[in-house]
Structures are given as structure tokens and as C-alpha cells.
C-alpha positions as CSV (number, residue, x, y, z in Angstrom):
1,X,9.1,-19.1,-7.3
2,X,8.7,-15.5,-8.4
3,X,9.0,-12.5,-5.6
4,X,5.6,-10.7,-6.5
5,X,5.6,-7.7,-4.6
6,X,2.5,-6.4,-3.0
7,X,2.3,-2.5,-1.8
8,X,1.1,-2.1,1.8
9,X,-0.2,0.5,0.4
10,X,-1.7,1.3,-2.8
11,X,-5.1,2.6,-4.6
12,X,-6.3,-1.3,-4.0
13,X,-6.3,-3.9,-1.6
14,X,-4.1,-6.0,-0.5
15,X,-4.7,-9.1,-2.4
16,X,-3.6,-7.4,-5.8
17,X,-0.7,-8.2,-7.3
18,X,1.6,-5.3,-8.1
19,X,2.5,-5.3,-11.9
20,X,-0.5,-6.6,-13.1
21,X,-3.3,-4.7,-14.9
22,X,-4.1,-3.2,-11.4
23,X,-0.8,-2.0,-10.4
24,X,-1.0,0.1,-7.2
25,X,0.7,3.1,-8.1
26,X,-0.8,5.7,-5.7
27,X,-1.5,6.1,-2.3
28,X,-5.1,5.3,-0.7
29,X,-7.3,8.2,-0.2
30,X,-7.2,7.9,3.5
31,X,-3.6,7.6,3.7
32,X,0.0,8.3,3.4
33,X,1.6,5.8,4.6
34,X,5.2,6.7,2.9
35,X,7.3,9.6,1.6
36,X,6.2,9.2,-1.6
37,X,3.0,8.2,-1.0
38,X,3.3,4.4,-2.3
39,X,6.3,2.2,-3.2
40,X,6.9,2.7,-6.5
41,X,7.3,6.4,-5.3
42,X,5.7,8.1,-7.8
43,X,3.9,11.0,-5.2
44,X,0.2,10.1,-5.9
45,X,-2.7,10.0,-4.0
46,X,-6.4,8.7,-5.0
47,X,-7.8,11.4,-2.7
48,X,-9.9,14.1,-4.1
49,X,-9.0,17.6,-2.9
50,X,-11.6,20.6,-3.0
51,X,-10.3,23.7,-3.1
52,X,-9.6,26.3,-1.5
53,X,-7.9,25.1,0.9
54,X,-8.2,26.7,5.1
55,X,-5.9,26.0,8.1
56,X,-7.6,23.4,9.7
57,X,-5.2,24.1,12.6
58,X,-1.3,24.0,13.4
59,X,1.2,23.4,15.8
60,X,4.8,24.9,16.9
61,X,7.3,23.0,18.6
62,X,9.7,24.9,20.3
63,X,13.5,24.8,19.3
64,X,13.3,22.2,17.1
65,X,12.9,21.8,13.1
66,X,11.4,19.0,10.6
67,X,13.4,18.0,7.5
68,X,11.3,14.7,6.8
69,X,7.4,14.1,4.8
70,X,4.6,13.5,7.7
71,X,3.3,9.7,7.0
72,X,-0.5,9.1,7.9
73,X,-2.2,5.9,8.6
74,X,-5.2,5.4,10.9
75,X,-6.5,8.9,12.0
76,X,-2.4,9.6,13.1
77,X,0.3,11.7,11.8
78,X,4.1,10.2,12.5
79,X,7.0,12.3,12.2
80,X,10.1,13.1,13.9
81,X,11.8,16.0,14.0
82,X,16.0,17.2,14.0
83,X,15.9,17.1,17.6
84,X,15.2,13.3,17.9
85,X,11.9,13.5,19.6
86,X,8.9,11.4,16.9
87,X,5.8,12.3,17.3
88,X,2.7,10.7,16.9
89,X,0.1,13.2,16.4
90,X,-4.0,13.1,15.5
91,X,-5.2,13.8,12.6
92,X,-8.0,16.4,13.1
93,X,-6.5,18.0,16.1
94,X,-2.9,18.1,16.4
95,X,-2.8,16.7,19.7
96,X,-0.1,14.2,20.9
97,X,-1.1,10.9,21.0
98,X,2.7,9.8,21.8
99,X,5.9,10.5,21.6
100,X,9.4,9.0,22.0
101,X,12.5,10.6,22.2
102,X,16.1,9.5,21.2
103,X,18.9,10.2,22.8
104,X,22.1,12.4,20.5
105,X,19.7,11.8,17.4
106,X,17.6,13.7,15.0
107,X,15.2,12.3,12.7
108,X,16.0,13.9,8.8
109,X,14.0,10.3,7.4
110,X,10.6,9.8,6.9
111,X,8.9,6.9,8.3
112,X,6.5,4.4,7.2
113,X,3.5,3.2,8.5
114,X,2.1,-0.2,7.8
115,X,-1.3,-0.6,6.5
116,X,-1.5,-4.2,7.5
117,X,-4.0,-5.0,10.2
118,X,-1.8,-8.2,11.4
119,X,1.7,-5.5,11.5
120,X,0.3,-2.2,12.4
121,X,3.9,-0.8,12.8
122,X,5.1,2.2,11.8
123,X,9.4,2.4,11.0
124,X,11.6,5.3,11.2
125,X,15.1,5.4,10.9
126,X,17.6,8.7,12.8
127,X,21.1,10.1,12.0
128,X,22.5,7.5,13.9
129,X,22.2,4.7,11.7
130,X,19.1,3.6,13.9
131,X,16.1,2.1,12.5
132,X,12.6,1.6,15.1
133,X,9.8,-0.2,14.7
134,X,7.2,1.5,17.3
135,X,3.6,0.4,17.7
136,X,1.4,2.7,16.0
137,X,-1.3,2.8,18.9
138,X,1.1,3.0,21.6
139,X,4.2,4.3,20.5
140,X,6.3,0.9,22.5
141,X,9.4,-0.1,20.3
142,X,9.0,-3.4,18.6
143,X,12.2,-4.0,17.5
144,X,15.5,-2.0,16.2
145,X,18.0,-2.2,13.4
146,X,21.7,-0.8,13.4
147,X,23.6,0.1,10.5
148,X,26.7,2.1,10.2
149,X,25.2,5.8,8.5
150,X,22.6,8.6,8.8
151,X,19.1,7.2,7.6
152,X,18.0,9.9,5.2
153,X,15.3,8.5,3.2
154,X,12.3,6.9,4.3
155,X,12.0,2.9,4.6
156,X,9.7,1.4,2.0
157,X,7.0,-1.2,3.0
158,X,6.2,-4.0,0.8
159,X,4.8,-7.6,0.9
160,X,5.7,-11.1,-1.4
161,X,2.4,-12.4,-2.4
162,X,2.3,-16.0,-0.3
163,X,5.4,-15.3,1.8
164,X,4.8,-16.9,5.2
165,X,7.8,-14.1,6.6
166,X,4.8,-11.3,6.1
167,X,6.1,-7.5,5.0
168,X,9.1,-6.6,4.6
169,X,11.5,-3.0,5.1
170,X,13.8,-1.8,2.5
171,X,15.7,1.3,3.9
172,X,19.2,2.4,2.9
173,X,22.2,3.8,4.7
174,X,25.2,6.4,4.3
175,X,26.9,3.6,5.2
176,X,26.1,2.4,1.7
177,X,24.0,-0.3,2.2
178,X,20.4,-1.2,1.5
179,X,19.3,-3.4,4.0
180,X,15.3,-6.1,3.7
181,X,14.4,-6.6,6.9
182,X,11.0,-8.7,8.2
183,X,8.8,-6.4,8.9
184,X,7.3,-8.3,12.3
185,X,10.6,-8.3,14.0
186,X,13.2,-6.2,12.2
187,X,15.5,-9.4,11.1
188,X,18.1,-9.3,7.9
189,X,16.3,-10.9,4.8
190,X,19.5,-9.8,2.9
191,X,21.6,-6.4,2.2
192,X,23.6,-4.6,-0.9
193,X,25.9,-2.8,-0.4
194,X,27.2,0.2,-3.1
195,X,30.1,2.8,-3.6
196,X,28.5,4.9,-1.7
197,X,26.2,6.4,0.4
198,X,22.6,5.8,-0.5
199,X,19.9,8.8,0.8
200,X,17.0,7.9,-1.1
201,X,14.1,6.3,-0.3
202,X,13.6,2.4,-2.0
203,X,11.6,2.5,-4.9
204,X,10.1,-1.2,-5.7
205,X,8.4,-2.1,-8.6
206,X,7.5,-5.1,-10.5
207,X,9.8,-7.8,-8.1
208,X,12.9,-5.2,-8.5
209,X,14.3,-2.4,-5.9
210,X,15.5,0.8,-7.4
211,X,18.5,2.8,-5.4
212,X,19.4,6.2,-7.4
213,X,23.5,6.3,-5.5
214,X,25.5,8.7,-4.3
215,X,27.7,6.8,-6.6
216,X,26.8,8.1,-10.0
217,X,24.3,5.1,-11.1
218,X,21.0,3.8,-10.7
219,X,20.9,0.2,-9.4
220,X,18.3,-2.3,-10.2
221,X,18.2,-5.1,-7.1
222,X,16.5,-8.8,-7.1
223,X,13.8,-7.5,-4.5
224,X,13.8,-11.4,-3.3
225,X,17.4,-12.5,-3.3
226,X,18.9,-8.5,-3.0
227,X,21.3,-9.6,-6.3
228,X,22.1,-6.6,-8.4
229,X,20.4,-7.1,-11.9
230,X,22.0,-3.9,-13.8
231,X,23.9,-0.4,-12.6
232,X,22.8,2.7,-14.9
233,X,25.3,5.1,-15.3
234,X,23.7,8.3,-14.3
235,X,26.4,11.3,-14.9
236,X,26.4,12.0,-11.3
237,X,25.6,11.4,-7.7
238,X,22.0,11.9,-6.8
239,X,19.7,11.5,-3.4
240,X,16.4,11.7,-4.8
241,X,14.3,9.1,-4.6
242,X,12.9,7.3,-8.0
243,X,9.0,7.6,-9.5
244,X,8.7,4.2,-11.4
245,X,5.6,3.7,-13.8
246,X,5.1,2.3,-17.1
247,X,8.9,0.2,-17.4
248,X,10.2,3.3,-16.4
249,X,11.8,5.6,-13.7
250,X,12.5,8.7,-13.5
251,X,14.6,11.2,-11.3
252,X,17.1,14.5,-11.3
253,X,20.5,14.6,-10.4
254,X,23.1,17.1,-8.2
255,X,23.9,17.9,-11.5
256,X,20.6,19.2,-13.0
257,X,20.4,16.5,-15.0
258,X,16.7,14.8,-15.3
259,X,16.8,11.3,-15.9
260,X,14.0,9.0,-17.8
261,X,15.4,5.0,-17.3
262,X,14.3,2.2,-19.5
263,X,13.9,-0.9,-17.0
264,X,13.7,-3.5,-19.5
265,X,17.1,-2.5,-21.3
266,X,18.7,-1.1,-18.4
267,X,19.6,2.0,-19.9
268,X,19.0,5.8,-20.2
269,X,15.4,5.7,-22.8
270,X,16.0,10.2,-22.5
271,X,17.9,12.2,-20.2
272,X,17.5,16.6,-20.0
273,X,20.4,18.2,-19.8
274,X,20.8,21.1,-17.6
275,X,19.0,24.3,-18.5
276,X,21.5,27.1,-18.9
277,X,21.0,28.6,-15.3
278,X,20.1,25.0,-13.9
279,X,20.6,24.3,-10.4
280,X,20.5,20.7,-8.4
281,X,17.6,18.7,-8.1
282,X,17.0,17.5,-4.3
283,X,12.9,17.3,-4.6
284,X,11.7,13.7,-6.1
285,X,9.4,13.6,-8.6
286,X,5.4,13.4,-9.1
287,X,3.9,11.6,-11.7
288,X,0.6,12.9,-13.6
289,X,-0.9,13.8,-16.6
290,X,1.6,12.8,-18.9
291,X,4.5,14.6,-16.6
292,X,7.0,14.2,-13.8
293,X,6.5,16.9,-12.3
294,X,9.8,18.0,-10.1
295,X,10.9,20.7,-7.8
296,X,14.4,22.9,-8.9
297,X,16.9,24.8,-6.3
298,X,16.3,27.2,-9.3
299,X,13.4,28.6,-7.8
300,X,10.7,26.4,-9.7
301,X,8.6,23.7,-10.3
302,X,9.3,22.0,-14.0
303,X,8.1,19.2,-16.1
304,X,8.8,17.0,-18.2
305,X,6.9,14.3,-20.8
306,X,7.4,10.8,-19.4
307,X,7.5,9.7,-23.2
308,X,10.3,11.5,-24.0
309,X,11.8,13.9,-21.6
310,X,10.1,17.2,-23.6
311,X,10.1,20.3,-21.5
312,X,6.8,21.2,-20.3
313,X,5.3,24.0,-18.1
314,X,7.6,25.4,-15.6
315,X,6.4,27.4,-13.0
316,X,8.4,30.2,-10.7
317,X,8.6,30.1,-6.4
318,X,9.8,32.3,-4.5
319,X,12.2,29.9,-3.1
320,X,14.3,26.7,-3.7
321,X,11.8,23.7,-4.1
322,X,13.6,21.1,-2.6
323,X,10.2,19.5,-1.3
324,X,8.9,16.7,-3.5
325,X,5.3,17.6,-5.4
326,X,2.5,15.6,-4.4
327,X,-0.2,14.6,-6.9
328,X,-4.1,14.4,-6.5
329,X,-7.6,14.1,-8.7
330,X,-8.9,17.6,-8.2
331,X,-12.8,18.0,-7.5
332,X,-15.3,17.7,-9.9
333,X,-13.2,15.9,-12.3
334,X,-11.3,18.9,-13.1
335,X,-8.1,16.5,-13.3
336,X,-4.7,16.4,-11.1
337,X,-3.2,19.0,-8.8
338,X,0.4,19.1,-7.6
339,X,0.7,20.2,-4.0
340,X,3.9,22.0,-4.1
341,X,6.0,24.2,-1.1
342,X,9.1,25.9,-1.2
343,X,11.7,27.2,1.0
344,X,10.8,30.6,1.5
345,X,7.4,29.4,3.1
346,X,5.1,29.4,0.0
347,X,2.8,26.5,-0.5
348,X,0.8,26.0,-4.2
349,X,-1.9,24.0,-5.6
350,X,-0.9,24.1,-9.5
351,X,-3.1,22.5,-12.2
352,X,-1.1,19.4,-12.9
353,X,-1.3,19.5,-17.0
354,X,-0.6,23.5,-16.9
355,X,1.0,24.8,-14.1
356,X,-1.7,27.4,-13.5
357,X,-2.0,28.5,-9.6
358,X,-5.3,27.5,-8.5
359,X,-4.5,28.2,-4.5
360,X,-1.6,29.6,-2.8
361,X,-0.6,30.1,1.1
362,X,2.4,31.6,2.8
363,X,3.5,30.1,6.2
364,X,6.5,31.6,6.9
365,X,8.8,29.3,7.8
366,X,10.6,27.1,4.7
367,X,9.5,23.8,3.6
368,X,12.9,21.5,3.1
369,X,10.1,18.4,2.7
370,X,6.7,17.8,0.7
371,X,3.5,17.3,2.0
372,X,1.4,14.1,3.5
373,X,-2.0,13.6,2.2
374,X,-4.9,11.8,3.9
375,X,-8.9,11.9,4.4
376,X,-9.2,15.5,3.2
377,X,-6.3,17.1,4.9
378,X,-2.9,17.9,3.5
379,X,-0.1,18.2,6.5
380,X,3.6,19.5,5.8
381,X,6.3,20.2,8.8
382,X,8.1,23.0,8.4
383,X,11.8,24.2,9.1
384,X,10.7,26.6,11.7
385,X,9.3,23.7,13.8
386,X,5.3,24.2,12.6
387,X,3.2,21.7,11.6
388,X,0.5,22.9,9.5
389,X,-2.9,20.8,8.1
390,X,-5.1,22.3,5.4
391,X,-8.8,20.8,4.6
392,X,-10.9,21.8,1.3
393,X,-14.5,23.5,2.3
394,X,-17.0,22.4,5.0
395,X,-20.0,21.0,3.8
């Protein structure tokens, strides 16, 4: 029988197939329930922002930094920080609703939160190779998952569509592995291993798991039997995690390189070479309006046409954007904004089709990760230890 993946999160319900007519290619309005927003990672939301945006409120924590994306599911924020304590944190006030600390870890992953009412976990993996599965209303571990490697990219949640086994976790390792665990009790489905070390998140699409390496290819996995289906050659190693959409993904490399893969031939459909002052690409790619839509250690946002890899607008920041562009519908059916922040402390709303600043905010402290969006608010965690949420205008 065909694996027929189902997002646990996604612009529809549950029941939908993914890769049909309905594909669920965005995260729900009143959630966030991944790094990039959804499992085919493409950094959309369905929520409509209003701007401008005000400080609904923020919090410091002392002597201690965030590297990862806040997830949010149910009214909570989840995200650890490089000191190894997670936090679960509300929604409209900041305040702890739990915590749990690790002992000689840090947290540089993102997590990611179930949206399924019969598994309302929420996974998170630390620099030890650990991955937890904690209970989202009361923080108790469920179950735990060793491998041999730092966990730097969030796990991915997804579901086979009449699997008795329920959801499933895909999370790889710097041990070079990519592991599918059950999602109810955190036991091996199967694991790949690579050449090396794999710091991306999972992106799934259309029955297939797609792992940009460390090892200089893109790798297109059975998501049902973990098989290897094809290796892309890529130029170079990346950790960026893919945006699937359309029979296509679509990344950057350590080498500047940005990347547009054809799924169905298993082969590079348009690559950019680097720009003549190009620097490394760290930040994962945003999808909208015709664009991925990408952050540059050169100081700027750029785009590029998911037909055929055109340069499009490119917009300067003050720092290195290393923090992955989020994508929403802007009020009044204005069209997209990408939420962007940098690593000199500047956070942007840009018109997604021109690059044109429509709000901007400085925080201070850098931004190595993007932002979480959810209900109205837009949260980030900052290198300084600060979390920060924004809401559009009061009614």
C-alpha cells in the first residue's frame, strides 16, 4: 500500500491527504507547530497579520541564549534554550507554564508540537543526541530517543493516512542518521544513515523525506520503508532545511549556491551561482508570491523565481540573516509579508512580491533563528536570552 503522508499540521484538517489538490503547504492560523511552520517546510502561515505591529510583552532570561524557532500549539510557546532548560511558556502573557531542565545540554533544535488531539506531545531534541517527548500540558517526559550527535534541526511530525502506528517523528543527527520514530512512544520505524552529519530539519512531501547533507547532496528517502530513492549532487555541504512545493525544492548552500531541485527527475531543474561578494546561506527559505525568499550572511534578504531561479528583489539588513523568513497573507488582501530578523537585532515586515519595508523594530539583541507565528502574535528568541511577541492593532 502507498505511505500517504498527512501533515499534523497544515492550512486543513487532518483527514486531507497531502499531495492532492488540497496539499497542506502552510501552517494553520493559530499555530506553529514546527520550524518551518509545516512539513513540507516551506515557512508559511494562513494567518493574517495587521500591521503595525506593538510589543505585546517580552521576557529576559538571565545567562542564557536561544538559537532555535519558538513552536506554538494550544495557547503555549515551547522552546529551549543553549543552557538546556525548555520552556513552556503562554501565549498572551509570557508566563511559565513549565519547564524542564537537562542536565550538560543545550537545546540549538527546535521542537515540534503535535496537533493531534489523541498525541498532544510536543518533541525536542539537545546537543547531546537526546530526543524528548514531554506532555504539552504538563511538561512529564513521555518517552526518549538516543542517537550518537548534536540534534540541530527540528523533528518533523507527520501521519500515514490509515496507519494504525498513529504519527510519526523524522529528526536527523550529526551522527548522520535520520531516524522515524512512533510518535506515541518514541520506537524506531526505521533509520538512514548518510556521509555525514545531517542539521536540517526533515522536509516530507508527497510519501518522500528530503535531507539537504552535510555531505554535498540532497537525498530523497522512501518516507514508509526509509529506502533512498535518489542522491542530488549539490556542489557542497549545506544545513538548511528544504521548502518543497510544486515537484520542487529549494534551498542555499555553504557555498552561496541557491539550489531549485526537480523531484520527479532527481536532478538540479536551476541552480544560482554565487553573487560576486556572496556569502553562505544558513537561513531556510520562504515560499510566496512566485519567490523563495531566503536570508544571506551578506547582510540581506534575496529572492529568487521558483520557475527558474531569476534574481528578484534583494533587500539590505544591517546584519547577517541567518534566521529563516516567515511568510503570511497581509490584511486587507494586500498580499504576503515576510517576517524577517537579522543578527544585529533588526526585525522587518517586507512586502513579499517587492521587498518594500512596511514595518521595522530593533531589539537589540541578534536573531540567529526566525520567528513562530500564531493567533495574531509573532514570537522570536533572541541571542541575548529575550523573548519577544508582537500583535497587529487592538480592535
Amino acid at each position: 500500500m502507498k505511505f500517504r503522508l498527512l501533515l499534523l499540521a497544515g492550512a486543513l484538517s487532518l483527514g486531507a491527504p497531502f499531495g492532492t489538490s488540497a496539499e497542506l503547504t502552510e501552517a494553520p492560523a493559530d499555530a506553529w507547530p514546527m520550524a518551518r511552520g509545516c512539513a513540507a517546510g516551506t515557512g508559511r502561515s494562513a494567518l493574517v497579520l495587521e500591521l503595525p505591529l506593538a510589543e505585546h510583552w517580552q521576557r529576559s532570561f538571565e545567562k542564557t541564549a536561544f538559537g532555535a524557532v519558538p513552536v506554538i500549539a494550544g495557547g503555549t510557546i515551547y522552546v529551549g534554550d543553549l543552557d538546556g532548560t525548555f520552556h513552556a511558556l503562554d501565549l498572551e502573557t509570557g508566563a511559565t507554564r513549565w519547564s524542564f531542565k537537562a542536565e550538560a545540554a543545550g537545546f540549538p533544535s527546535a521542537a515540534a508540537a503535535s496537533l493531534d488531539a489523541e498525541v498532544p506531545l510536543v518533541v525536542v531534541g539537545d546537543d547531546t543526541g537526546v530526543v524528548r517527548a514531554f506532555a504539552q500540558t504538563t511538561g512529564k517526559i513521555a518517552w526518549d530517543y538516543e542517537t550518537d550527535g548534536e540534534i540541530s534541526g527540528g523533528p518533523t511530525l507527520a501521519r500515514a493516512a490509515g496507519d494504525a502506528a498513529g504519527p510519526r517523528v523524522f529528526v536527523g543527527s550529526q551522527d548522520a542518521s535520520l531516524a522515524c520514530l512512533n510518535l506515541a512512544d518514541g520506537t524506531l520505524v526505521w533509520k538512514h544513515a548518510i556521509a555525514d552529519q545531517i542539521r536540517c530539519s526533515p522536509t516530507i512531501a508527497d510519501g518522500r523525506v528530503f535531507i539537504a547533507g552535510c555531505d554535498g547532496k540532497l537525498h530523497v528517502i522512501d518516507a514508509a520503508a526509509g529506502t533512498e530513492t535518489a542522491a542530488v549532487p549539490i556542489d557542497g555541504p549545506t544545513g538548511t532545511t528544504p521548502a518543497a512545493a510544486a515537484g520542487r525544492v529549494f534551498f542555499g548552500t555553504e557555498g552561496g549556491t541557491f539550489f531549485g531541485i526537480d523531484v520527479a527527475a532527481a536532478a538540479v531543474a536551476w541552480r544560482m551561482a554565487p553573487a560576486a561578494n556572496a556569502q553562505a546561506y544558513r537561513s531556510s527559505a520562504a515560499l510566496g508570491d512566485g519567490l523563495a525568499i531566503v536570508g544571506s550572511r551578506g547582510k540581506a534578504v534575496e529572492t529568487f523565481a521558483l520557475g527558474d531561479g531569476a534574481r528578484g528583489w534583494r533587500r539590505s539588513m544591517r546584519g547577517k540573516v541567518d534566521a529563516a523568513p516567515v511568510v503570511v497573507a497581509a490584511a486587507g488582501g494586500t498580499g504576503r509579508l515576510a517576517l524577517v530578523a537579522d543578527m544585529a537585532g533588526r526585525i522587518a515586515a517586507l512586502d513579499a512580491a517587492t521587498g518594500k519595508p512596511a514595518w521595522e523594530f530593533d531589539a537589540g539583541g541578534g536573531f540567529s533563528a526566525g520567528a513562530a507565528v500564531a493567533a495574531g502574535r509573532v514570537v522570536l528568541a533572541s541571542d541575548d536570552g529575550t523573548i519577544w511577541c508582537f500583535r497587529g492593532p487592538t480592535p
